[in-house]
C-alpha positions in Angstrom: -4.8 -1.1 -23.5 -3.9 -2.3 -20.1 -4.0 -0.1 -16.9 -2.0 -0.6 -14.1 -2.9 1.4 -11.0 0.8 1.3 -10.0 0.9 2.9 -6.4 3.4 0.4 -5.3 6.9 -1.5 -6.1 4.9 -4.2 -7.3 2.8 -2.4 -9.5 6.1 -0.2 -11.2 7.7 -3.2 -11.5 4.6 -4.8 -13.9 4.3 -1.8 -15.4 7.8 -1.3 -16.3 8.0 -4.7 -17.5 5.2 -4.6 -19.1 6.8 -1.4 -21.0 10.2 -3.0 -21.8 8.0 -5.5 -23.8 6.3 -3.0 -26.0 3.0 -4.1 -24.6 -0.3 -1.5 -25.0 0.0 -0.4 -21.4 -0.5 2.6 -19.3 0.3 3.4 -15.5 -1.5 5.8 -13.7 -0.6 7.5 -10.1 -2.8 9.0 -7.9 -0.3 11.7 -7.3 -0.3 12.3 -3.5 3.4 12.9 -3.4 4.9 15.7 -5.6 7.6 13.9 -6.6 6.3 10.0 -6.8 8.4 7.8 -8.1 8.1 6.8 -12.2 7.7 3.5 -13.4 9.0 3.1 -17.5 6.4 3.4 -20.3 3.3 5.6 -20.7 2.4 7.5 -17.5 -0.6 9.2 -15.8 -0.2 11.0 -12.8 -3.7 12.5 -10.7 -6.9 11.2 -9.9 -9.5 9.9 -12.1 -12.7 12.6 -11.2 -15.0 10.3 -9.0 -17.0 7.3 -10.8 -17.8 9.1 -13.4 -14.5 10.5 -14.7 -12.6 6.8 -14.2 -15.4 5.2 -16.5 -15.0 7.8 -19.0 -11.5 7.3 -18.7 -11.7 3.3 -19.4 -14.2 4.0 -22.1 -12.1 7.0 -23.8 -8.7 5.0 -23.9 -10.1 1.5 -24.9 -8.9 0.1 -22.0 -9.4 -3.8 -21.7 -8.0 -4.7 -19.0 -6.8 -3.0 -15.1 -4.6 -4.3 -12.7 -4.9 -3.0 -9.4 -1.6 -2.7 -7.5 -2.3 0.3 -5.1 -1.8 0.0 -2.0 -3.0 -2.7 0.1 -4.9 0.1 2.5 -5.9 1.8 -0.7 -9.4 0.2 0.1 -12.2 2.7 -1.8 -9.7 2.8 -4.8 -9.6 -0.9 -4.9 -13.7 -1.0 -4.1 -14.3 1.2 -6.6 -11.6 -0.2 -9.2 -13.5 -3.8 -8.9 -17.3 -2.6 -8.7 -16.7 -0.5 -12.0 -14.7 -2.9 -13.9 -17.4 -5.4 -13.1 -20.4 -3.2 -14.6 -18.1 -2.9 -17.8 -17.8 -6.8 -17.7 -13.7 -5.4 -17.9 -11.2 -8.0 -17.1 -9.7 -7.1 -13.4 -7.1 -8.1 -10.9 -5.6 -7.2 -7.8 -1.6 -7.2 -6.7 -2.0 -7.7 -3.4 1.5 -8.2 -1.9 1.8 -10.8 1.3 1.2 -9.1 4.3 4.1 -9.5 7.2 3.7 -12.2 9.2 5.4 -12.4 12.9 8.1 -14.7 13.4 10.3 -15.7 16.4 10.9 -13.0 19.3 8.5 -10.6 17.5 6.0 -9.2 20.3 3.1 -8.0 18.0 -0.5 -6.9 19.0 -3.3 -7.5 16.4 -5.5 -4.4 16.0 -8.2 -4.3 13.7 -8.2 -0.2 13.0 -6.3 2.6 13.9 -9.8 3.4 16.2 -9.1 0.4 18.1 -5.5 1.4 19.3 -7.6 2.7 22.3 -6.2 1.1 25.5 -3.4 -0.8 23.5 -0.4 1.7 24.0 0.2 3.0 27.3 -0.7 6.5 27.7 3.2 7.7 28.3 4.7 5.5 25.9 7.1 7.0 23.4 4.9 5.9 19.8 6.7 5.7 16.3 4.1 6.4 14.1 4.8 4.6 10.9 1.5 5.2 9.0 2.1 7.4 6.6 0.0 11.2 6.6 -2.9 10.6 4.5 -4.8 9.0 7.6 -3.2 10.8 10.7 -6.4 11.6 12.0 -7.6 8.3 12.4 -5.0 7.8 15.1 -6.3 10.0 17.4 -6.0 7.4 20.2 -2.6 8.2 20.4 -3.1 12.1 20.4 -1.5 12.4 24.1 1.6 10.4 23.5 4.6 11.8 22.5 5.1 10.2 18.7 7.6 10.2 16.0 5.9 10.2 13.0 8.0 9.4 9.7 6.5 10.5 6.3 7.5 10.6 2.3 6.9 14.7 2.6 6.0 17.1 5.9 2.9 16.4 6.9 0.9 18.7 9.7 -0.3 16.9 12.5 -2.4 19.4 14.7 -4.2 16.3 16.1 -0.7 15.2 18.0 1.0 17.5 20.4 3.8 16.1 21.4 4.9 15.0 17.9 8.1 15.3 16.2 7.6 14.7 12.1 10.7 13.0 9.8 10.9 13.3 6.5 12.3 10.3 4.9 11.7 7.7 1.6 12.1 4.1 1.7 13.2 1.8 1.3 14.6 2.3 4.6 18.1 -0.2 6.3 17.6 -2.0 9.5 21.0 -0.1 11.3 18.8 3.1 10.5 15.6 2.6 12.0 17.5 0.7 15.0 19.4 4.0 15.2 15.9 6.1 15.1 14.2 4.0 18.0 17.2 4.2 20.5 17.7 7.6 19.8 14.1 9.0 20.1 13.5 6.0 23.2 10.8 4.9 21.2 8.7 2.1 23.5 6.2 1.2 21.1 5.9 0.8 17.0 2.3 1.4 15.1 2.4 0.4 11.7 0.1 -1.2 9.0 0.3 -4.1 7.5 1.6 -3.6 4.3 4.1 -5.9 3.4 7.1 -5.6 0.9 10.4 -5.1 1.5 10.8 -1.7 1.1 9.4 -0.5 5.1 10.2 -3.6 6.7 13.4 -2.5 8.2 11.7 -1.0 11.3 9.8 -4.6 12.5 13.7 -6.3 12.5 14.6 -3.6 14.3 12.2 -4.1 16.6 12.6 -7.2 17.2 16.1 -6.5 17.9 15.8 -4.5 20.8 12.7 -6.8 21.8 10.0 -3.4 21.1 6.3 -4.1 21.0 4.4 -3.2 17.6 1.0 -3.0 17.2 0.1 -3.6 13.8 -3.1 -2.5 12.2 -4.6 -4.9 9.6 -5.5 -5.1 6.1 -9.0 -4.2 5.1 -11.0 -6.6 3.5 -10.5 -7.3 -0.8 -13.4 -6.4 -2.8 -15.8 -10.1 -2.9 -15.0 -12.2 -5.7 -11.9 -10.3 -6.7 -9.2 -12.0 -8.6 -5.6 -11.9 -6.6 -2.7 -12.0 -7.2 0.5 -12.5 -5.3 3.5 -11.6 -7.4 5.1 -9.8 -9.8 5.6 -12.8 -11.8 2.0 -13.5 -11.8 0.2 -10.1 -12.6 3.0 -10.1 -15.5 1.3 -13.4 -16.6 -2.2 -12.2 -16.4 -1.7 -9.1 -18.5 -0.4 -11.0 -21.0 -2.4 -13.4 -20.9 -5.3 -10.5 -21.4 -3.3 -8.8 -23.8 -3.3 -11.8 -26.0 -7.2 -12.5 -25.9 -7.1 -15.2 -23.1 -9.2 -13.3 -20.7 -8.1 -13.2 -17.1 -8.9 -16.6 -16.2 -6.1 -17.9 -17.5 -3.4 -16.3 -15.2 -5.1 -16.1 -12.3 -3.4 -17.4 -9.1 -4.8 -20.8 -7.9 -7.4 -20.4 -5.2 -7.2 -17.1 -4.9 -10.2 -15.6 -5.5 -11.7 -13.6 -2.6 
């Protein structure tokens, strides 16, 4: 069997796929939203119990092969994902989408952590906080500002004041989040890196009304890892493992980090 760790688009999209095709594959959520959405095929939804419980789990399901398309800040999944797979000698890969990448009338600032966003906003300025809940508290730097902060579900925020929460799911349009930051007078944008389509409204929006974003960047792959870029290619790796070929065979020219 093959698991996907499907946390994103990407990764329902393989597993769907993957499903459609009658292949020996399972998806597995973590489960941090109550209503997450579903990819086709066989399902799992929760956490795996530490170390211990996720090698039990790849030993009791016979599982040959995991693709790892969580997240792209999912980084102890991902760590843990790789370093286990490799002591099982299992075949692994990661989805990692392409990260956004400024273009022409952007005004982005690089910032390495959500620590590190000390000094980069001004202390007045009006912050939409697109970051998702799970690591609020790691913004503290921004505890004094008055911040929007959008979310899949509520979220408390006792860190933040002067906050006002929305409750929204993407994938969201570009007239709505230009609609959000002239109504709420936002003056700044924090966001992560994650890429895709499906939150990327908000930086063309930005751009738009000429809005500075600081965006936070990825954390580092697990060494050695094999990445992947697409869709199209973690589709071609799993079946290439499904049919015996080993990982090797799919895996995305020079990509191995």
């Amino acid at each position: 069997m093959i698991l996907v760790l499907a946390g994103t688009a990407e990764g329902r999209a393989v597993a769907s796929a993957l499903a459609a095709e009658g292949a020996d594959a399972m998806a597995s959520l973590a489960g941090v939203t109550r209503a997450p959405l579903r990819p086709e095929g066989r399902l799992r939804i929760g956490g795996f119990g530490g170390d211990a419980g996720f090698r039990s789990f790849l030993r009791d399901h016979a599982v040959r092969a995991v693709l790892d398309a969580t997240h792209p800040f999912a980084a102890r999944v991902s760590a843990r994902t790789a370093r286990i797979c490799a002591e099982m000698a299992l075949p692994h890969a990661i989805l990692d989408r392409p990260a956004w990448q400024p273009g022409p009338g952007d005004r982005w600032s690089g910032v390495a952590s959500p620590e590190a966003l000390e000094g980069v906003i001004p202390a007045e300025a009006r912050v939409f906080l697109a970051v998702g809940r799970q690591d609020l508290p790691r913004y503290a730097a921004l505890r004094r500002n008055p911040v929007v902060i959008r979310a899949i579900e509520p979220v408390a925020a006792p860190g933040f004041p002067r906050a006002e929460m929305l409750t929204s799911r993407p994938p969201w349009e570009v007239a709505e989040d230009l609609a959000l930051l002239r109504d709420r007078r936002i003056d700044w944008i924090v966001t992560k890196n994650a890429g895709g389509q499906g939150a990327s409204a908000k930086l063309e929006a930005a751009r738009i009304l000429g809005l500075p974003v600081a965006m936070i960047a990825r954390p580092p792959l697990p060494q050695g890892a094999s990445v992947l870029s697409s869709v199209a290619a973690a589709l071609t790796w799993a079946r290439a493992t499904a049919a015996g070929s080993g990982a090797q065979a799919a895996r995305d020219p020079g990509e191995s980090r």
